[in-house]
N, C-alpha and C positions, 0 to 999 in steps of 0.2 A: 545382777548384783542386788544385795537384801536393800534397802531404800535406808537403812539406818549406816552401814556401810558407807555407803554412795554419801548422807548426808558427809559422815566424818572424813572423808575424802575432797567436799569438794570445801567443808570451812577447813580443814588445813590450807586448800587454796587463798582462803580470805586471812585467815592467819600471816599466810608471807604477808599478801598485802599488808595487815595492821603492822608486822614487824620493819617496813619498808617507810610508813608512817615515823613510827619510834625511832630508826635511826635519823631521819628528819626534825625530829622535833617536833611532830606530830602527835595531837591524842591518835593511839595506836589504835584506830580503828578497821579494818578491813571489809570489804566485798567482791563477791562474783556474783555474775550472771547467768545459771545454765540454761539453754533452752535445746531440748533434744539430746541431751546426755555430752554437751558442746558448752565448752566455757566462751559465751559471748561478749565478755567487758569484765574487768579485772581494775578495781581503785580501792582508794584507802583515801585519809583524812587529807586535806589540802586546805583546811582554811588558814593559818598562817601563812604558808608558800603565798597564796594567791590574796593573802588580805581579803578574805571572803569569810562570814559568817557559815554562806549558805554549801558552802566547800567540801560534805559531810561524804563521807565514803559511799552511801548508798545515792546521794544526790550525781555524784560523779558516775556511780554503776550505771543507773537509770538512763542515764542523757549515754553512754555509751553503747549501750543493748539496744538503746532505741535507733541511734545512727546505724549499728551493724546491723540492723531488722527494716531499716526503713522506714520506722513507722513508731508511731508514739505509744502503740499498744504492746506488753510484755505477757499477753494473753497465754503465751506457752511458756513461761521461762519460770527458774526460783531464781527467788534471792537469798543469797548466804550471809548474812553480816556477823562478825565477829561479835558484837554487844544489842542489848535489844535497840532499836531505830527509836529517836527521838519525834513529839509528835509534827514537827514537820518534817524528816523522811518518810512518816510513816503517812502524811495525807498526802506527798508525790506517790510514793508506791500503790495507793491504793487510787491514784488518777491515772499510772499506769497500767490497774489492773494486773496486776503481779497476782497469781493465782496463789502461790506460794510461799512463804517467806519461813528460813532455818535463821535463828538466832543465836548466841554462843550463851553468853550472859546476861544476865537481865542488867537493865539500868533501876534500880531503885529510884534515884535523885531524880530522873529526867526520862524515862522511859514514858513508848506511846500508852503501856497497858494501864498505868495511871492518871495518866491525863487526857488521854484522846483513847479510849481504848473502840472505839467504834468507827474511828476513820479509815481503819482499810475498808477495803472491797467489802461488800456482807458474803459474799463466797467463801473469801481468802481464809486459805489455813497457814494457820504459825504455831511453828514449831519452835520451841526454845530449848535452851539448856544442852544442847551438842556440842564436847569439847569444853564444857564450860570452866570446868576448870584452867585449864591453857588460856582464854580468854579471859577470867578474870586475871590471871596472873601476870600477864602482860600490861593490865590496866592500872593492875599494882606494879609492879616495879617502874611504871614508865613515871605514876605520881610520887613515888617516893624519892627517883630520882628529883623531880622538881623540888624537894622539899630542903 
């Protein structure tokens, strides 16, 4: 399967997640974790649920991929996040060694490529803007509703 394909297949995967956020009352954020063409950990936003700042869909992926691996390193896997990772998921992801990371939308406000833009891996390639539309529009209507 073409790798642009495959991306847009597996952030719809992270999309349910974000939309599973949103019905929660969640920022609708989503992730997966593929490693091997195998979805390995599947989360979305939890920090109200859990009264946790650190709650963040990719924080939840990471700690999940790494359980199902055994092992603290995601040296084979992507990660798909529905919005670009804030820069602390994005200085776990890059102590996970996440060779990969597909993003949907960018964060303007709070994203890592303006604040931390060196914290991942120096390997890691990121990819953004897949789906991004769907992604943004979920982020909008989830804050309109709050308004």
């Amino acid at each position: 399967m073409e790798e642009r394909n495959k991306d847009e297949m597996y952030m719809r995967k992270a999309l349910s997640e974000a939309q599973l956020a949103f019905d929660k009352g969640e920022i609708p954020i989503g992730a997966v974790v593929v490693c091997k063409d195998r979805i390995i950990a599947r989360a979305h936003n939890l920090t109200e649920t859990l009264c946790d700042v650190t709650a963040h869909a990719e924080m939840q992926a990471i700690t999940m991929a790494a359980n199902e691996l055994g092992g603290k390193y995601l040296t084979d896997c992507t990660l798909y996040v529905t919005v670009e990772p804030c820069p602390m998921c994005a200085g776990a992801i890059g102590w996970a060694q996440v060779p990969r990371i597909v993003y949907g939308a960018p964060d303007l406000k709070r994203g890592f490529r303006e604040y931390a833009p060196r914290v991942m891996h120096p390997k890691a390639e990121c990819t953004g803007g897949i789906l991004v539309e769907e992604c943004r529009q979920l982020m909008q209507d989830f804050f309109k509703s709050k308004r």
